[in-house]
N, CA, C and O atoms as a printed pandas DataFrame, in Angstrom:
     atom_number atom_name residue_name chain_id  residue_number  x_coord  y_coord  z_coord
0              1         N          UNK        A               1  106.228  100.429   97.813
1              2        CA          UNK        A               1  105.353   99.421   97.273
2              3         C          UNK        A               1  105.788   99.154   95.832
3              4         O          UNK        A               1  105.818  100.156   95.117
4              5         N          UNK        A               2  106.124   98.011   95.284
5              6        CA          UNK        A               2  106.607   97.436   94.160
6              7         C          UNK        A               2  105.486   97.212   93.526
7              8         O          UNK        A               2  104.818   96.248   93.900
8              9         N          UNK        A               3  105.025   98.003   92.464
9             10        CA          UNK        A               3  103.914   97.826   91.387
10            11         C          UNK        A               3  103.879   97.291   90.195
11            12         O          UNK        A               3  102.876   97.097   89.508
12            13         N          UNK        A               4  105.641   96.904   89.793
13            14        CA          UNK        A               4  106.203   96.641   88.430
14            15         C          UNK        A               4  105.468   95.034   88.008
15            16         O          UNK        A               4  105.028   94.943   86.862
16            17         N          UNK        A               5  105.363   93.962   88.815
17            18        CA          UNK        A               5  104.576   93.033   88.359
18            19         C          UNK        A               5  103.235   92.972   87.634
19            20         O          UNK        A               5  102.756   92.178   86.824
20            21         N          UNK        A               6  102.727   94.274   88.307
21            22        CA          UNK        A               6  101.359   94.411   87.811
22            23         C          UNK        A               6  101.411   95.034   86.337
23            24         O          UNK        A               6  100.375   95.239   85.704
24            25         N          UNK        A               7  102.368   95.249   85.959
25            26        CA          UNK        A               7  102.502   95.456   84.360
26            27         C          UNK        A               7  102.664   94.336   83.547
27            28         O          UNK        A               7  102.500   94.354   82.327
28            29         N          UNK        A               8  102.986   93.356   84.208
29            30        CA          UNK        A               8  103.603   92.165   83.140
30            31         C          UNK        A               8  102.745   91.202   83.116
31            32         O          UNK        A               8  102.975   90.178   82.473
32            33         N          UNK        A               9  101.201   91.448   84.075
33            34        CA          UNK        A               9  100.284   90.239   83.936
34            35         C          UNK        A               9   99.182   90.554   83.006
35            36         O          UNK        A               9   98.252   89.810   82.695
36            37         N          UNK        A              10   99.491   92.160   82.469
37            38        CA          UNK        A              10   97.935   92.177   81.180
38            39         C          UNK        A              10   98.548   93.330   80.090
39            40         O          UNK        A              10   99.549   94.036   80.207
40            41         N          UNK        A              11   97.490   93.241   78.906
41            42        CA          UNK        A              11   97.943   93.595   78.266
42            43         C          UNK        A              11   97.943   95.679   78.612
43            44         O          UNK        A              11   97.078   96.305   79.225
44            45         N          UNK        A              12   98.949   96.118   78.092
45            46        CA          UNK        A              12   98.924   97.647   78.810
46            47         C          UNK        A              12   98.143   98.212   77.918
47            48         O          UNK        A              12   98.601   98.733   76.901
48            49         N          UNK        A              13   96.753   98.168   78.227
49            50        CA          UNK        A              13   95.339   99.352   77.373
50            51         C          UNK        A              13   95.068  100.166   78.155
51            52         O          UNK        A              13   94.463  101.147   77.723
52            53         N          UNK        A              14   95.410  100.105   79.687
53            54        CA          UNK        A              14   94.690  101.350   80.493
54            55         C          UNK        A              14   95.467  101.884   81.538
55            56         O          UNK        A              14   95.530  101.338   82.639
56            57         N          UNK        A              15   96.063  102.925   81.251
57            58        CA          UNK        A              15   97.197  103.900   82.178
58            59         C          UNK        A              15   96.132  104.898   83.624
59            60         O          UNK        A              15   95.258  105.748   83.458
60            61         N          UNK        A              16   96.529  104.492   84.545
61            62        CA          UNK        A              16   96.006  104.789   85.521
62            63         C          UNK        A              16   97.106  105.648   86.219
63            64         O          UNK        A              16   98.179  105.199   85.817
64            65         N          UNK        A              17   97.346  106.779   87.165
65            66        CA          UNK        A              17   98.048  107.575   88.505
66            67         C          UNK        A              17   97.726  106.768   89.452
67            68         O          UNK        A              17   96.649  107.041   89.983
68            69         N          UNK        A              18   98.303  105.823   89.876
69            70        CA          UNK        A              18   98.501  105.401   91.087
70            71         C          UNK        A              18   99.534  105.464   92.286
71            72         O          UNK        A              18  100.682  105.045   92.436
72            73         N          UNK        A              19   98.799  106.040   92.937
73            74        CA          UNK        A              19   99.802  107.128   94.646
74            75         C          UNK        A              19  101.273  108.020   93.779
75            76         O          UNK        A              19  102.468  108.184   94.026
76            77         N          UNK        A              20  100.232  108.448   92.596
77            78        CA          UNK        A              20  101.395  109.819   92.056
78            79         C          UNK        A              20  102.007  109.368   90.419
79            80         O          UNK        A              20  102.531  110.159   89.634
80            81         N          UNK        A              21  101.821  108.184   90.228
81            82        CA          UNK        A              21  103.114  107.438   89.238
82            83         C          UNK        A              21  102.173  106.637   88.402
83            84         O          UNK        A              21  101.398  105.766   88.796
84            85         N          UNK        A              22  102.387  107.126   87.022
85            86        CA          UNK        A              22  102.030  106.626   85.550
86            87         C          UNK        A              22  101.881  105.302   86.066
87            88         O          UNK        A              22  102.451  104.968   87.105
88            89         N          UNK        A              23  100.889  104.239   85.172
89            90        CA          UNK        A              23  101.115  102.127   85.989
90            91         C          UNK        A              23  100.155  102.588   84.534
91            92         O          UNK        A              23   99.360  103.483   84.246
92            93         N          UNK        A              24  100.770  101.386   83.853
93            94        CA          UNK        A              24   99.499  100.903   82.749
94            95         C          UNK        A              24   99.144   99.458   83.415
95            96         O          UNK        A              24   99.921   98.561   83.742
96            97         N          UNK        A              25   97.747   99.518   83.510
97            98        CA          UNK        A              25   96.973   98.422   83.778
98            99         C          UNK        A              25   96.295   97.550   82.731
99           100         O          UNK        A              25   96.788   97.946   81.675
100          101         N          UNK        A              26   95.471   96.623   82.464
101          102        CA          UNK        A              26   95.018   95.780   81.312
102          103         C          UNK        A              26   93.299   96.025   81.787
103          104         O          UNK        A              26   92.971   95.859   82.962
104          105         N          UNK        A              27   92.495   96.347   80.942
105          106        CA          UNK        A              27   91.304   96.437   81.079
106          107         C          UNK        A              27   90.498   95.355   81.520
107          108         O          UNK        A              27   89.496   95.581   82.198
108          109         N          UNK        A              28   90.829   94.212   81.207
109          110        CA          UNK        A              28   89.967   92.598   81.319
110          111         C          UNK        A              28   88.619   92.815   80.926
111          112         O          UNK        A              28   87.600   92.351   81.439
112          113         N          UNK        A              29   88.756   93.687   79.813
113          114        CA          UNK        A              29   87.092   93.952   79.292
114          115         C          UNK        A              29   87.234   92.331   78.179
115          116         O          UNK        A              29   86.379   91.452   78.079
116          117         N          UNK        A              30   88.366   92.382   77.602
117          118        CA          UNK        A              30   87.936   91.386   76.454
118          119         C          UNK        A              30   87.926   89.956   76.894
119          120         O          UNK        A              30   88.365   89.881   78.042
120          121         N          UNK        A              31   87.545   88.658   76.344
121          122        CA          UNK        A              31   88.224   87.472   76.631
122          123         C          UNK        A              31   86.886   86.981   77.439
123          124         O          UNK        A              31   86.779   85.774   77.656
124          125         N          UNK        A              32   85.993   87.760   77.834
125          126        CA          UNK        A              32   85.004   87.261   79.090
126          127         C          UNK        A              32   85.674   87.331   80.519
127          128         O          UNK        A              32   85.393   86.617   81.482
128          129         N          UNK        A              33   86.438   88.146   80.471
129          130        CA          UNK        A              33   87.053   88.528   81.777
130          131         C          UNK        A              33   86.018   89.790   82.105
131          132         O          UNK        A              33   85.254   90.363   81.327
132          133         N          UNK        A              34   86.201   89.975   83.214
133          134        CA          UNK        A              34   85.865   91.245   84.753
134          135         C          UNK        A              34   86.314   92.229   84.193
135          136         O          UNK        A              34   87.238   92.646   83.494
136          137         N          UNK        A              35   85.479   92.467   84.654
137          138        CA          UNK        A              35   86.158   94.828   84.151
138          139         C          UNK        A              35   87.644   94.747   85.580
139          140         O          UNK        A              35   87.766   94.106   86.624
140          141         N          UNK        A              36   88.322   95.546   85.010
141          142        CA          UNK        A              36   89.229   95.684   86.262
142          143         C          UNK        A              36   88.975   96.640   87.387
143          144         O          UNK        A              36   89.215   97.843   87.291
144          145         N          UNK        A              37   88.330   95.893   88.780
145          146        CA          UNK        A              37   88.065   96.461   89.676
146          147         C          UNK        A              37   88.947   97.076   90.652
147          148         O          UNK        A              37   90.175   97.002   90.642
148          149         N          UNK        A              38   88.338   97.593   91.363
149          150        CA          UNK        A              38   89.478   97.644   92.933
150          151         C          UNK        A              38   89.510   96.976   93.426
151          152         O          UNK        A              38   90.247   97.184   94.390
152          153         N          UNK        A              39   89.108   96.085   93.415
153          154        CA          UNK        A              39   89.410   94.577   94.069
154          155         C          UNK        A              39   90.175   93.700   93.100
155          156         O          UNK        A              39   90.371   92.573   93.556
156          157         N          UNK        A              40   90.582   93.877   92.085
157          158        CA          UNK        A              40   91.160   93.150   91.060
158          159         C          UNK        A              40   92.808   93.429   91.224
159          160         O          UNK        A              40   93.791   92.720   91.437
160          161         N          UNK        A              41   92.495   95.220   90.948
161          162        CA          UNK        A              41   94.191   95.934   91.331
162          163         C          UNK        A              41   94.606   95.481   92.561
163          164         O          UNK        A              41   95.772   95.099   92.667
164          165         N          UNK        A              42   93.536   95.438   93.938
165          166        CA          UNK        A              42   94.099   94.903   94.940
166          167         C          UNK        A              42   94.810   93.907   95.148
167          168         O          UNK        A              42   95.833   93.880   95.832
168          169         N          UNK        A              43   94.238   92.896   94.486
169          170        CA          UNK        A              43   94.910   91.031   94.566
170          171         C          UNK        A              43   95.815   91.453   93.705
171          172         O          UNK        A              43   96.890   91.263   94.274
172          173         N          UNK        A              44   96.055   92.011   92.452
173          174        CA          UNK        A              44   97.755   91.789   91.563
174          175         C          UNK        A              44   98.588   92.489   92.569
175          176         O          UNK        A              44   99.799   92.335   92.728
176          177         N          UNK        A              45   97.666   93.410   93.343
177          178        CA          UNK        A              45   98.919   93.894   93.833
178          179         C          UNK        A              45   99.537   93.477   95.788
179          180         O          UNK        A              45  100.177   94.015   96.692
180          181         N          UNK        A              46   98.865   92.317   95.530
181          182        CA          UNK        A              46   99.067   91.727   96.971
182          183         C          UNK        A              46   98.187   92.428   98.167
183          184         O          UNK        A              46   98.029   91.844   99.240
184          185         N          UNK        A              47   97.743   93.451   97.960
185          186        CA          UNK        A              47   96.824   94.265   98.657
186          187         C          UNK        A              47   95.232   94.037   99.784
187          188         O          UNK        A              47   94.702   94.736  100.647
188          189         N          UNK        A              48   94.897   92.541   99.109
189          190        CA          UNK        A              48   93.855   92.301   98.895
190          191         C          UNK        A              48   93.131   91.815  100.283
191          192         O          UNK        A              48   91.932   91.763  100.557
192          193         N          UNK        A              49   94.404   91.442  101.141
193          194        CA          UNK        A              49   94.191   91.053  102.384
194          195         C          UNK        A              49   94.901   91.745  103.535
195          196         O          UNK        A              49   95.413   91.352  104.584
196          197         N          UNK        A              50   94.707   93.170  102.821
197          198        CA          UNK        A              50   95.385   94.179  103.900
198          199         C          UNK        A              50   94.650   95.033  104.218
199          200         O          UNK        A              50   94.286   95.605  103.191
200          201         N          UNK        A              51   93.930   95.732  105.618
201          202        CA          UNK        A              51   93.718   97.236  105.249
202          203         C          UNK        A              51   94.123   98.266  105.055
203          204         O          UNK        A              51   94.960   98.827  105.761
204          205         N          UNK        A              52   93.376   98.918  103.614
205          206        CA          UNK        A              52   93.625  100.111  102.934
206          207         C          UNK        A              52   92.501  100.921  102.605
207          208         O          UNK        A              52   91.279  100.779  102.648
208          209         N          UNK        A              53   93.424  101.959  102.207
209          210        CA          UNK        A              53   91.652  102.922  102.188
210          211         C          UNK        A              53   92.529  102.993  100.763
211          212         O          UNK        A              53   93.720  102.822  100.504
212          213         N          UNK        A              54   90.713  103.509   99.544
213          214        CA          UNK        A              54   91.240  103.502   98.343
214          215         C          UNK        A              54   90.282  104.868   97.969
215          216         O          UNK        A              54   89.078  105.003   98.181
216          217         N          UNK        A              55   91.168  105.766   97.382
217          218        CA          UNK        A              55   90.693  106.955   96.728
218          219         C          UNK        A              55   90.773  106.681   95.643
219          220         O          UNK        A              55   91.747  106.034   95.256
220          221         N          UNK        A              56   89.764  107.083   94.769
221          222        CA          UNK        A              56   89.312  107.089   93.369
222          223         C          UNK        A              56   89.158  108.248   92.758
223          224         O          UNK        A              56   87.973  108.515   92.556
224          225         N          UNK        A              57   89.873  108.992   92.409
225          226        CA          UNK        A              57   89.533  110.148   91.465
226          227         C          UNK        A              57   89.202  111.384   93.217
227          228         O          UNK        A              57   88.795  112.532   93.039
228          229         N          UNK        A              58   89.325  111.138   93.891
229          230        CA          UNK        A              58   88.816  112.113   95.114
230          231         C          UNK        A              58   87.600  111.345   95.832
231          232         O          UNK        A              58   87.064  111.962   96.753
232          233         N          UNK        A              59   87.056  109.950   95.486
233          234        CA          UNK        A              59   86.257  109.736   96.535
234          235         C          UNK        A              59   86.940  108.393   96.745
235          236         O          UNK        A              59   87.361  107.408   96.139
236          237         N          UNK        A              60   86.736  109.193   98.561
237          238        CA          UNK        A              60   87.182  107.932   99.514
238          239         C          UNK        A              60   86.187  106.671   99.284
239          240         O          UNK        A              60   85.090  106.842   99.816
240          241         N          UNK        A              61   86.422  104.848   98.269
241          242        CA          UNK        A              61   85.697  103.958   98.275
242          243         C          UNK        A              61   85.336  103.356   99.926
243          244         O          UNK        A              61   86.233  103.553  100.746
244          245         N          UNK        A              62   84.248  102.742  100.353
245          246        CA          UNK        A              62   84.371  101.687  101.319
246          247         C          UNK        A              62   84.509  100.627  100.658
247          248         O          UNK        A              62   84.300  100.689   99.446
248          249         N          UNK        A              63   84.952   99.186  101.347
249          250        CA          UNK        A              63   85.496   98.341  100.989
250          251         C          UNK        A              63   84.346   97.331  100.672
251          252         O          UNK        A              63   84.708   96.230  100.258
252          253         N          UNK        A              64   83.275   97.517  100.784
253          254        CA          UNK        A              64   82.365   97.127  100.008
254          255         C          UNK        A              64   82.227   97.364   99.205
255          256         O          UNK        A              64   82.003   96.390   98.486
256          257         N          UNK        A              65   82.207   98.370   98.661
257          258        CA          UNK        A              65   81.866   99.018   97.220
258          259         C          UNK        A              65   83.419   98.500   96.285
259          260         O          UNK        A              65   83.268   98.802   95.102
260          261         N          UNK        A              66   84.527   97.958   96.492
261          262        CA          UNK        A              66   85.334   97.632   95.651
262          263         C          UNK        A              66   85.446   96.572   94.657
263          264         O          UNK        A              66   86.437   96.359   93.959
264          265         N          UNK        A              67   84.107   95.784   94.650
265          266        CA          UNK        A              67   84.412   94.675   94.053
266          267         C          UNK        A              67   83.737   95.060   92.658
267          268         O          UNK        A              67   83.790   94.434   91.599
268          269         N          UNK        A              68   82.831   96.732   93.061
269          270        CA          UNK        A              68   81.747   96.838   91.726
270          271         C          UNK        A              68   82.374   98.388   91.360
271          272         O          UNK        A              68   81.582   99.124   90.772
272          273         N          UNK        A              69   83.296   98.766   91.564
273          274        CA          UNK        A              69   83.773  100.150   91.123
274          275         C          UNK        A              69   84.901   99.764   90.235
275          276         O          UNK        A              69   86.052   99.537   90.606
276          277         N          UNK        A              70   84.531   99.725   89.259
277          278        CA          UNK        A              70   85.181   99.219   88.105
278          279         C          UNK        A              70   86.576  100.561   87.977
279          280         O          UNK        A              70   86.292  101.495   88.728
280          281         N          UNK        A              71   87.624  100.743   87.383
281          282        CA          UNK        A              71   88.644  101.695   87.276
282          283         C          UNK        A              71   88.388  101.791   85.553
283          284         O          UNK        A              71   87.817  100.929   84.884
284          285         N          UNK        A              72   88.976  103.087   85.040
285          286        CA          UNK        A              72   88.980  103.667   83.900
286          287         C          UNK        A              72   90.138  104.168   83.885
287          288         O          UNK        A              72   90.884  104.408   84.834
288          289         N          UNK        A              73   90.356  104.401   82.267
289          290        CA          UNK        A              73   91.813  104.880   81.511
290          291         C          UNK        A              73   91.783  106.200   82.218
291          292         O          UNK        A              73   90.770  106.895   82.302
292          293         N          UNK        A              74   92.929  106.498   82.712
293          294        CA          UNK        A              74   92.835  108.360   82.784
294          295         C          UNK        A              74   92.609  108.559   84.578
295          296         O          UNK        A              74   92.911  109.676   84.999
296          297         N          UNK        A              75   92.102  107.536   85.611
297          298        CA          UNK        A              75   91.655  107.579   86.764
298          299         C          UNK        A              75   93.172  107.790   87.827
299          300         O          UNK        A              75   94.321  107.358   87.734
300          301         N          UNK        A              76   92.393  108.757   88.914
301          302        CA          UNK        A              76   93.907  108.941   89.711
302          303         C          UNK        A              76   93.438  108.069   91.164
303          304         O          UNK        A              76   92.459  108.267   91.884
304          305         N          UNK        A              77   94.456  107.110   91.277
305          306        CA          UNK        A              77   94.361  106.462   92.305
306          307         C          UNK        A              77   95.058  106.134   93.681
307          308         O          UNK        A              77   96.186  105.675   93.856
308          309         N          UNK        A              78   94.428  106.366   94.298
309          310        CA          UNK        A              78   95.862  106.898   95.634
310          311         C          UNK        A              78   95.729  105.513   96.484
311          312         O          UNK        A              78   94.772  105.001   95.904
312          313         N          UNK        A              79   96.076  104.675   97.419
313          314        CA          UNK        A              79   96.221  103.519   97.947
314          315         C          UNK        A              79   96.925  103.916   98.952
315          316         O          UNK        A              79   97.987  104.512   98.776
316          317         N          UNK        A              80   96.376  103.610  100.319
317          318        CA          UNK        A              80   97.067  104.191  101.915
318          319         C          UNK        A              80   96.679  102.428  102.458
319          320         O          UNK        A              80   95.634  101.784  102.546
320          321         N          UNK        A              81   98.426  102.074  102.787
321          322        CA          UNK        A              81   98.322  100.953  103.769
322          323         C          UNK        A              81   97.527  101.134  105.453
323          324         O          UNK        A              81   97.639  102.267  105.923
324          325         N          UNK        A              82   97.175  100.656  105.857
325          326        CA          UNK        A              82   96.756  101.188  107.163
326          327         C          UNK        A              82   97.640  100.523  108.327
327          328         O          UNK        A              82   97.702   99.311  108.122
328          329         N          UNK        A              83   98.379  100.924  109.534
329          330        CA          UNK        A              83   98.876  100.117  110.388
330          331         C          UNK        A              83   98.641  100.710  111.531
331          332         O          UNK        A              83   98.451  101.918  111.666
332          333         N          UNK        A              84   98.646   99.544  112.763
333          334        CA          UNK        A              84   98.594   99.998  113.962
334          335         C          UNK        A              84   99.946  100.255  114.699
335          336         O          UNK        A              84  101.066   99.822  114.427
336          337         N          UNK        A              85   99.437  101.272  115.945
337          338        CA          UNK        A              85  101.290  101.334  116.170
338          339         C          UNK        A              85  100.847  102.350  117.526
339          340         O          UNK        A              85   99.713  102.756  117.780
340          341         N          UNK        A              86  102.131  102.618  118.307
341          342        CA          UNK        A              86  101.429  102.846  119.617
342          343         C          UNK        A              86  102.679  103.931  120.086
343          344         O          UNK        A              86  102.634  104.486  121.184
């Protein structure tokens, strides 16, 4: 999974572990922007219309709850594509 875009669309204030590997993310606290959600990281990261399960620090989110679980500096985030297969 290619994450390197998602560095170049904000400013780097908030370093997150995502599936193992340092990613500075941009807070979108300032400007009247959105806190940066899991649903936010999802869409930069093309994610958004896939299923995935998203761990947060050790709790498994449901995908309801992603649009209001805001992410923080320091948070470890793991991201599992889901596929079918036989």
């Amino acid at each position: 999974m290619d994450l390197t875009l998602l560095t170049h669309r904000f400013p780097l204030d908030m370093t997150v572990i995502l599936n193992g590997e340092s990613r500075d993310l941009g807070s979108g606290a300032s400007g009247g922007e959105a806190a940066f959600s899991v649903s936010r990281m999802l869409g930069e990261l093309g994610l958004d219309r896939q299923p995935v399960l998203v761990e947060v620090n050790g709790l498994a989110l449901l995908k309801k709850e992603f649009d209001d679980h805001d992410l923080h500096d320091g948070d470890r985030i793991e991201i599992v594509r889901m596929v079918a297969g036989g």
